[in-house]
Backbone bond lengths (Angstrom), bond angles and torsions (degrees), N, CA, C in turn:
res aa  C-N    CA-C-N  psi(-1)  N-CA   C-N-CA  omega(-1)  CA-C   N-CA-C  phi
1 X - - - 1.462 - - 1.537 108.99 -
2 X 1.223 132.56 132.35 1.008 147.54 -133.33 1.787 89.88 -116.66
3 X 1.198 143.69 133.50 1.141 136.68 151.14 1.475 115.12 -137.63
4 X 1.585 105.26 158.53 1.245 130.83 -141.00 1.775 99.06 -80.29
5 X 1.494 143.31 125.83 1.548 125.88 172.23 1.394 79.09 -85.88
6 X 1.528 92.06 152.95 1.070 112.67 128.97 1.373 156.47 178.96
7 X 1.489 145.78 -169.39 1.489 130.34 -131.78 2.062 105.63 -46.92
8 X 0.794 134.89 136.85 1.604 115.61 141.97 1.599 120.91 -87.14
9 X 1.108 124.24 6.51 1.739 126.64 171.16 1.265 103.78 -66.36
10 X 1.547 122.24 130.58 1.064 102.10 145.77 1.463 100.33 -144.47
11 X 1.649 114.67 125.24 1.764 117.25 -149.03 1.663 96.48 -94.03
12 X 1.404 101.83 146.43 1.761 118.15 -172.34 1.639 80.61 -88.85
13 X 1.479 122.72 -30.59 1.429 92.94 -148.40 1.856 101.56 -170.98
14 X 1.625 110.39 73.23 1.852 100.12 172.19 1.214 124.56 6.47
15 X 1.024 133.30 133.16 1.884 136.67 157.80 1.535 94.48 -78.97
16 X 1.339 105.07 116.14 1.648 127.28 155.66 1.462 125.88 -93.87
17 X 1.625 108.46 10.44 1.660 108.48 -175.15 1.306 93.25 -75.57
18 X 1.541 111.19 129.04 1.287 122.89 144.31 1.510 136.21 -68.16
19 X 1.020 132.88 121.76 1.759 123.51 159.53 1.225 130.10 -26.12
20 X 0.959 101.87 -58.26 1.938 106.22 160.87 1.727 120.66 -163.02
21 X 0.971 107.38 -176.63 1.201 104.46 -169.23 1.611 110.33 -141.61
22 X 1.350 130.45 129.30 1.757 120.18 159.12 1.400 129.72 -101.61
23 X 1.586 96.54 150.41 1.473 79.27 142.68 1.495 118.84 -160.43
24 X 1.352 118.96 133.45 1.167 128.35 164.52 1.672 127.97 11.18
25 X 0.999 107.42 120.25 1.898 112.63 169.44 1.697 106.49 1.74
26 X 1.428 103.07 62.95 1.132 105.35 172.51 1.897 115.28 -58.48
27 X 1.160 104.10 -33.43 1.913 118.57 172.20 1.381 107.47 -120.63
28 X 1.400 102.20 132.16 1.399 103.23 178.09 1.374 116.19 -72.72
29 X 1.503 119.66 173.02 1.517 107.76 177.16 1.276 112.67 -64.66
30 X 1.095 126.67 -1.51 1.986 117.23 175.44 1.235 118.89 -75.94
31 X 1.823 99.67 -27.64 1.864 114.14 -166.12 1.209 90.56 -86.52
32 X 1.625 123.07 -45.44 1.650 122.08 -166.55 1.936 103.74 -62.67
33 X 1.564 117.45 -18.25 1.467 104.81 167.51 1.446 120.28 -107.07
34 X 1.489 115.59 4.28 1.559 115.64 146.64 1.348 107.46 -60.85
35 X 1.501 114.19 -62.89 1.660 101.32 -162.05 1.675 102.97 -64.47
36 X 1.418 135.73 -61.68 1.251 118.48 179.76 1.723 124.61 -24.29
37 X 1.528 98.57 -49.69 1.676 104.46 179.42 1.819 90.27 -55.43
38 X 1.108 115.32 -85.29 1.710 123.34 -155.43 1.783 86.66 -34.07
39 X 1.256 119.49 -47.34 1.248 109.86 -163.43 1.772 121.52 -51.83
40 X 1.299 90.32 -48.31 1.538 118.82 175.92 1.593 114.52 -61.84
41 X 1.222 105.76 -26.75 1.798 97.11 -156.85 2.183 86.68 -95.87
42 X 1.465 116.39 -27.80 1.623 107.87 163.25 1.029 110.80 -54.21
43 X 1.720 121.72 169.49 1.236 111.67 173.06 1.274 131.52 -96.17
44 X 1.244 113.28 141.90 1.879 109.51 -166.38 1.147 116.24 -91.67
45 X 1.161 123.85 127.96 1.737 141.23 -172.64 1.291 105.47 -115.22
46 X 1.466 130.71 137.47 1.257 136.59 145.32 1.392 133.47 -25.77
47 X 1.476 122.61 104.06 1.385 115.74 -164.42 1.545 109.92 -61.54
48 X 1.075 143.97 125.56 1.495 150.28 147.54 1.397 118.36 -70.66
49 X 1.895 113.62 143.30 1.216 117.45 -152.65 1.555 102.15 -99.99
50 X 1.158 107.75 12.59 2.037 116.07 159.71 1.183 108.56 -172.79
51 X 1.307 110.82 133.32 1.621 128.37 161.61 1.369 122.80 -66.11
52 X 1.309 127.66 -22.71 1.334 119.95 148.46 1.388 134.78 -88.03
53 X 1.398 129.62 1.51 1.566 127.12 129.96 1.471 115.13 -128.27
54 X 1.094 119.77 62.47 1.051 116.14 -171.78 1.670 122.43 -65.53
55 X 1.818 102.08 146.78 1.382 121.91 -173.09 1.378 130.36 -135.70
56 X 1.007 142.34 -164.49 1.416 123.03 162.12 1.527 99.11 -141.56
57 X 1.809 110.22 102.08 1.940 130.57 -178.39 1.535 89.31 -91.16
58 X 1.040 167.06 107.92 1.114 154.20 73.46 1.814 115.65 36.64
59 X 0.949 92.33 -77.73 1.924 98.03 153.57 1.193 119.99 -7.78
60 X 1.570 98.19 -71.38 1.641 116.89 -174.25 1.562 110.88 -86.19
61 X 1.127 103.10 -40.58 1.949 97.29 -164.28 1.642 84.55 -126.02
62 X 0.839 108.38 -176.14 1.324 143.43 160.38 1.668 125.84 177.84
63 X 1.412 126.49 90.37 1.615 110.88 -163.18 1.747 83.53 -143.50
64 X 1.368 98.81 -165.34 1.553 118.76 149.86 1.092 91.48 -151.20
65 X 1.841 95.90 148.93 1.928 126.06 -170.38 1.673 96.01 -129.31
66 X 1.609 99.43 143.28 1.704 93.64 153.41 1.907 84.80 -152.27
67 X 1.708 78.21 150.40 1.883 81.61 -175.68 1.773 122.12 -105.95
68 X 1.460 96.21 134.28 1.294 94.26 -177.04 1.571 131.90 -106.84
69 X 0.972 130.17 140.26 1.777 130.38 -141.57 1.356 92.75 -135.40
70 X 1.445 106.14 143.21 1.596 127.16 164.50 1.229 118.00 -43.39
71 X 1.924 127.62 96.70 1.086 117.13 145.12 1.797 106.81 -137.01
72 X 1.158 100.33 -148.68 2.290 108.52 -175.04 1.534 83.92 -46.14
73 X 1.088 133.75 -74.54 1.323 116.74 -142.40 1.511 129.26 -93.56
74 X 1.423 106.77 14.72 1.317 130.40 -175.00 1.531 116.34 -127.27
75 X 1.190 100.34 12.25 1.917 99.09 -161.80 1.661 95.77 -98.53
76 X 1.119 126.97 -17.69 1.522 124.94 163.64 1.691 101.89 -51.25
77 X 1.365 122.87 -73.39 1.231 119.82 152.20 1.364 122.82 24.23
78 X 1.524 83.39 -96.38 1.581 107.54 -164.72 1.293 111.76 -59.07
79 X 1.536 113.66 -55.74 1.653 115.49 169.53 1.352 115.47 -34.07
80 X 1.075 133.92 -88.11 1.582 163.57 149.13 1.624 92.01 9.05
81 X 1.239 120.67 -57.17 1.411 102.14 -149.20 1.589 77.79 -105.10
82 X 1.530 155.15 -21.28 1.212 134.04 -172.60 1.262 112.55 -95.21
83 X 1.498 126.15 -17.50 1.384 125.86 150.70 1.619 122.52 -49.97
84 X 1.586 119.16 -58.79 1.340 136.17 178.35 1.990 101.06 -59.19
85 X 1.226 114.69 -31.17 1.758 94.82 -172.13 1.378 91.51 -97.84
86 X 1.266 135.21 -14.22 1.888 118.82 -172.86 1.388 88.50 -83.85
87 X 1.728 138.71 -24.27 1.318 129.20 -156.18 1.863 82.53 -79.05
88 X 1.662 120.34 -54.08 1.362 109.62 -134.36 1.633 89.65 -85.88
89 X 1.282 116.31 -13.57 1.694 112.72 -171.57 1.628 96.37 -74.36
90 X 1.432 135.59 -22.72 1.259 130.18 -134.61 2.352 73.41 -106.19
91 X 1.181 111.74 -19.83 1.266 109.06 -164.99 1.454 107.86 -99.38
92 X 1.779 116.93 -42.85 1.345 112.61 -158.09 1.707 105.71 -120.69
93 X 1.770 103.81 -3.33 1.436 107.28 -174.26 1.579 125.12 -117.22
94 X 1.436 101.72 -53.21 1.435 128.43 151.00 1.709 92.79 92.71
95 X 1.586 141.82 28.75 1.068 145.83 -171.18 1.386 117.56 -92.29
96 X 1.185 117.07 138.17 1.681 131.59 -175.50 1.636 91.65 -62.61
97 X 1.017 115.04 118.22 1.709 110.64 175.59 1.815 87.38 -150.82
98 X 1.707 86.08 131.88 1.582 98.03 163.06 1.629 123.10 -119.54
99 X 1.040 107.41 -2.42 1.588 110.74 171.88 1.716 126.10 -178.14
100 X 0.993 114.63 -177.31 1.507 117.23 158.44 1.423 105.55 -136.30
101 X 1.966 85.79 122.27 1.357 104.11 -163.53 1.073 94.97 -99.22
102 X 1.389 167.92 -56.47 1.180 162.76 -44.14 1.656 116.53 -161.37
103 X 1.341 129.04 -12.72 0.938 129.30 -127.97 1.298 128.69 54.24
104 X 1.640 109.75 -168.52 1.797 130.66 -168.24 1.426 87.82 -116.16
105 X 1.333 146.88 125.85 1.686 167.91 -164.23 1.904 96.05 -106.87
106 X 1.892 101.09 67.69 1.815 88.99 -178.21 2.049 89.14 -64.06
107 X 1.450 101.97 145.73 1.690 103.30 171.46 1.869 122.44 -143.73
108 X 1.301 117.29 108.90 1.095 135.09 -165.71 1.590 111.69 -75.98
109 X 1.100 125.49 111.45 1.329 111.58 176.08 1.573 102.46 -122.47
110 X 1.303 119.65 115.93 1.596 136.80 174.71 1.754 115.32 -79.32
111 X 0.673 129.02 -152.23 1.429 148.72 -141.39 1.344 110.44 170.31
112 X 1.318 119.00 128.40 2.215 125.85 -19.69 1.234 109.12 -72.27
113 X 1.377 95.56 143.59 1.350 131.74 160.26 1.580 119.24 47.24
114 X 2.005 104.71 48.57 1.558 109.19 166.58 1.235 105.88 -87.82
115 X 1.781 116.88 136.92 1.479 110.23 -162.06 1.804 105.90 -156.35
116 X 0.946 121.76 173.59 1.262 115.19 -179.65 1.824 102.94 -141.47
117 X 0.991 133.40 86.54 1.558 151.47 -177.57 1.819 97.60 -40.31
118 X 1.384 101.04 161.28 1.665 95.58 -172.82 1.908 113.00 -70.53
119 X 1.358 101.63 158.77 1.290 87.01 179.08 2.005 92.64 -172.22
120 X 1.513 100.07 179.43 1.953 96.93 171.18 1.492 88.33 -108.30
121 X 1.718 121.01 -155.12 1.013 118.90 -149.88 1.546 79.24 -136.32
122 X 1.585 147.27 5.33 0.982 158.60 -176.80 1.836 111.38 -37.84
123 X 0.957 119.51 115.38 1.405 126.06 162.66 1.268 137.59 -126.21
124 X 1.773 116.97 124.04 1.615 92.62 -172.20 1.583 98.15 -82.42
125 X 1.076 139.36 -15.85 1.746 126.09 -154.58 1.384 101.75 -92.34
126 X 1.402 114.18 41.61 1.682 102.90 176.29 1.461 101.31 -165.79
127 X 1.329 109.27 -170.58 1.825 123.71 171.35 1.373 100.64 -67.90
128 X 1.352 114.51 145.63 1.667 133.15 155.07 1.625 97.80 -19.76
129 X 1.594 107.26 115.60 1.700 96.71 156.72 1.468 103.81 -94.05
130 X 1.792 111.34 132.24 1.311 102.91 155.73 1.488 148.43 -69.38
131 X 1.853 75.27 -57.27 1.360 111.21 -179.50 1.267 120.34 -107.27
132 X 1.785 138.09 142.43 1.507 121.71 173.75 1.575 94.68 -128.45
133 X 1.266 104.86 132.84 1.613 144.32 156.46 1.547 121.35 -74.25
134 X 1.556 80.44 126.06 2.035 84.15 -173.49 1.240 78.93 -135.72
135 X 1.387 122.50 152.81 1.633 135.87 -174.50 2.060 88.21 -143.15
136 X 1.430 108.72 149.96 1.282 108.04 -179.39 1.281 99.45 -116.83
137 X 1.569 118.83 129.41 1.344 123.79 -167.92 1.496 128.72 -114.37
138 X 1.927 98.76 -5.77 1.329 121.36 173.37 1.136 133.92 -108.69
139 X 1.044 128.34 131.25 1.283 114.42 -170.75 2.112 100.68 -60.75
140 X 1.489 107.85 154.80 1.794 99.74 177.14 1.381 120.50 -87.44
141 X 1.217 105.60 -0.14 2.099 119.83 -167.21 1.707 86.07 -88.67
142 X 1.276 120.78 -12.88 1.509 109.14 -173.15 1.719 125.64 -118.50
143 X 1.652 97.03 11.86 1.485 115.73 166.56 1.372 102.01 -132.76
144 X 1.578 118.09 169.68 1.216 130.44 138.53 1.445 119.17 -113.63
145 X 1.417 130.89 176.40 1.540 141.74 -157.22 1.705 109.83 31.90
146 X 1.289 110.24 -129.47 1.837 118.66 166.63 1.739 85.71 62.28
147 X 1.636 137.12 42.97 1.315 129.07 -168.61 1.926 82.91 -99.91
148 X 1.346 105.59 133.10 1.611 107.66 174.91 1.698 90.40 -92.15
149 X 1.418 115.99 134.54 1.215 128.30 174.49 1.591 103.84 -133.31
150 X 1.542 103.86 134.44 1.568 122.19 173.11 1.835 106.73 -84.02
151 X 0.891 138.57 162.60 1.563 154.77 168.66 1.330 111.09 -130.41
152 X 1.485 105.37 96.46 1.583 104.10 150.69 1.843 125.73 -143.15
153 X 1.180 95.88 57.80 1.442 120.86 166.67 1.689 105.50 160.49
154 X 1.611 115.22 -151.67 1.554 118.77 -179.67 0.999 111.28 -55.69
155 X 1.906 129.51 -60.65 1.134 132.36 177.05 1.931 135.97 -57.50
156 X 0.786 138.34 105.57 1.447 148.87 -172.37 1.365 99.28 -53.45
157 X 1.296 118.87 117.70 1.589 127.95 173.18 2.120 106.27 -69.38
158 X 0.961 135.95 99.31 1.336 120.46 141.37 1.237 153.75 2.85
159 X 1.285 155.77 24.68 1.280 119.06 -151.96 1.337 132.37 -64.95
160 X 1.575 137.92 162.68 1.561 146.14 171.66 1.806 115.28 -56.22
161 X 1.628 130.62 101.00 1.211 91.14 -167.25 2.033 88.32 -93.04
162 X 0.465 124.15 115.05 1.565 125.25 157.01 1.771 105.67 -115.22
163 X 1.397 77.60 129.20 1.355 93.77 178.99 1.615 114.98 -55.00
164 X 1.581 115.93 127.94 1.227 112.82 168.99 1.827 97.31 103.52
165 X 0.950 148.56 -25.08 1.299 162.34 -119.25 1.746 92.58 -118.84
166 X 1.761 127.20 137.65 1.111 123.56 157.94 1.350 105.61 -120.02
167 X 1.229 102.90 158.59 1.566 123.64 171.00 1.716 107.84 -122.80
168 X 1.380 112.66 137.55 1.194 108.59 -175.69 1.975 90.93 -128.38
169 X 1.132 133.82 148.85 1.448 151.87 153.64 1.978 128.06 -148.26
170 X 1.274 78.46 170.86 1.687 81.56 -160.24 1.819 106.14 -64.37
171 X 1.401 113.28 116.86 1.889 114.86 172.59 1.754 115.36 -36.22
172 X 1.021 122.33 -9.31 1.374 117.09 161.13 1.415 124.01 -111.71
173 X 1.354 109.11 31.99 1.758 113.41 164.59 1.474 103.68 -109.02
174 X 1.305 114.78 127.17 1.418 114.51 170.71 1.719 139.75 -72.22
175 X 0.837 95.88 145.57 1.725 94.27 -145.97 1.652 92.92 -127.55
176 X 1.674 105.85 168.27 1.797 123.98 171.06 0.929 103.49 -128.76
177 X 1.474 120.77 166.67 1.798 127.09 131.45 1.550 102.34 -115.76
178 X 1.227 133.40 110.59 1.064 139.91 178.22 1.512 117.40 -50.85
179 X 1.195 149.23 149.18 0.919 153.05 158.35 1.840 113.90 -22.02
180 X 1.207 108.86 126.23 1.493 98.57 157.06 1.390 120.28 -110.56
181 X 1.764 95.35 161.75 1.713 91.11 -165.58 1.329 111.45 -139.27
182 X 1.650 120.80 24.38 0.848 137.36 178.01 1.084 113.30 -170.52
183 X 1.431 130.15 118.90 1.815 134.60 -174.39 1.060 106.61 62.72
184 X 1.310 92.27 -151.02 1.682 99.42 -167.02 1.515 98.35 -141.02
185 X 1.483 92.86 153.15 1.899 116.31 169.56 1.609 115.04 -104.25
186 X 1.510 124.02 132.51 1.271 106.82 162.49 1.537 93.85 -122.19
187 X 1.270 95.76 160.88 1.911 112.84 172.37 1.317 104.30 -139.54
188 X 1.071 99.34 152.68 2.130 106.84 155.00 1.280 110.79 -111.44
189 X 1.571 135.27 118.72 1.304 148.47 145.93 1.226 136.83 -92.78
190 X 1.595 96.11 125.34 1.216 90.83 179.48 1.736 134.07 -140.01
191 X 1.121 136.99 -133.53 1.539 109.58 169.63 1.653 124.60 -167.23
192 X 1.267 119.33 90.81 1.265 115.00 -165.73 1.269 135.13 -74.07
193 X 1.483 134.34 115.67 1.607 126.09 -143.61 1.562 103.37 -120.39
194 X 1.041 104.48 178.89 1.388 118.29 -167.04 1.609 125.92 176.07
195 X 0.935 130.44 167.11 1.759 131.52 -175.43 1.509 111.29 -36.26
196 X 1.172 121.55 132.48 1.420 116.21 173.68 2.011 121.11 -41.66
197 X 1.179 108.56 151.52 1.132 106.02 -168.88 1.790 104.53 -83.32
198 X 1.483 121.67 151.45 1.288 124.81 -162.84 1.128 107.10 -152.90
């Protein structure tokens, strides 16, 4: 006798998380060489591949970081990019997020071979990251490689570099910055947190 399976799912509620999300020249190229300058004129430290033992693997990272924080000359910044991720999270993510605690991650990647190896955005020394923020700060006619790519299956996701342009996706998708091999890349990263996920 032949009997019928069947499903045991039965969903309260679709998954609407998106992979990532853009948007457009959020800063024009004038703002994208304010923040590089502000970025540049702090002091730049070697990015390390964890804040709770932190080291400097070459392997894994290779960049320089200096961090930039809410005051007069940075608060365009802050607006700009915390208006644009509560708009696109409220559309493509739908995540409990109460702030960005962390600072703004200004990050220099030179030529040869400054790179950031795959990894999530996971931290124990802070609030839940939800969300991570990449802002493009270079123009692309003036590097080669430095391509930030997401991973979520065989194929390697891309990202758009247009200058001025953010991408926002969920802190537990694993991500690169490929090697660069000509000039330099700058970005601002950053990371919006909130209640542990449940």
């Amino acid at each position: 006798m032949n009997k019928k399976i069947q499903s045991s799912v039965w969903a309260f509620q679709l998954d609407k998380v998106n992979l990532f999300a853009y948007w457009d020249r959020l800063f024009t190229p004038e703002e994208c060489a304010q923040i590089v300058k502000i970025g540049k004129k702090l002091s730049l430290e070697k990015g390390k591949v964890s804040s709770t033992k932190p080291k400097e693997d070459y392997k894994i990272r290779k960049s320089k970081i200096s961090w930039i924080y809410p005051e007069k000359e940075t608060r365009f910044i802050y607006e700009k990019i915390s208006k644009t991720v509560l708009n696109l999270n409220e559309r493509f993510f739908g995540f409990d997020v109460t702030s960005m605690s962390e600072g703004f991650q200004f990050t220099n990647y030179k030529a040869p071979g400054s790179h950031y190896d795959k990894h999530v955005d996971r931290s124990q020394d802070c609030l839940p990251r939800k969300l991570s923020v990449s802002v493009q700060l270079t123009d692309p006619s003036k590097y080669s490689g430095g391509d930030l790519i997401l991973h979520d299956g065989p194929e390697p996701i891309v990202m758009r570099k247009q200058i001025g342009d953010l991408v926002v996706f969920p802190s537990f998708v694993l991500h690169e910055v490929t090697p660069v091999t000509k000039g330099e890349r700058n970005s601002l990263v950053c990371w919006v947190t909130g209640p542990s996920f449940k």
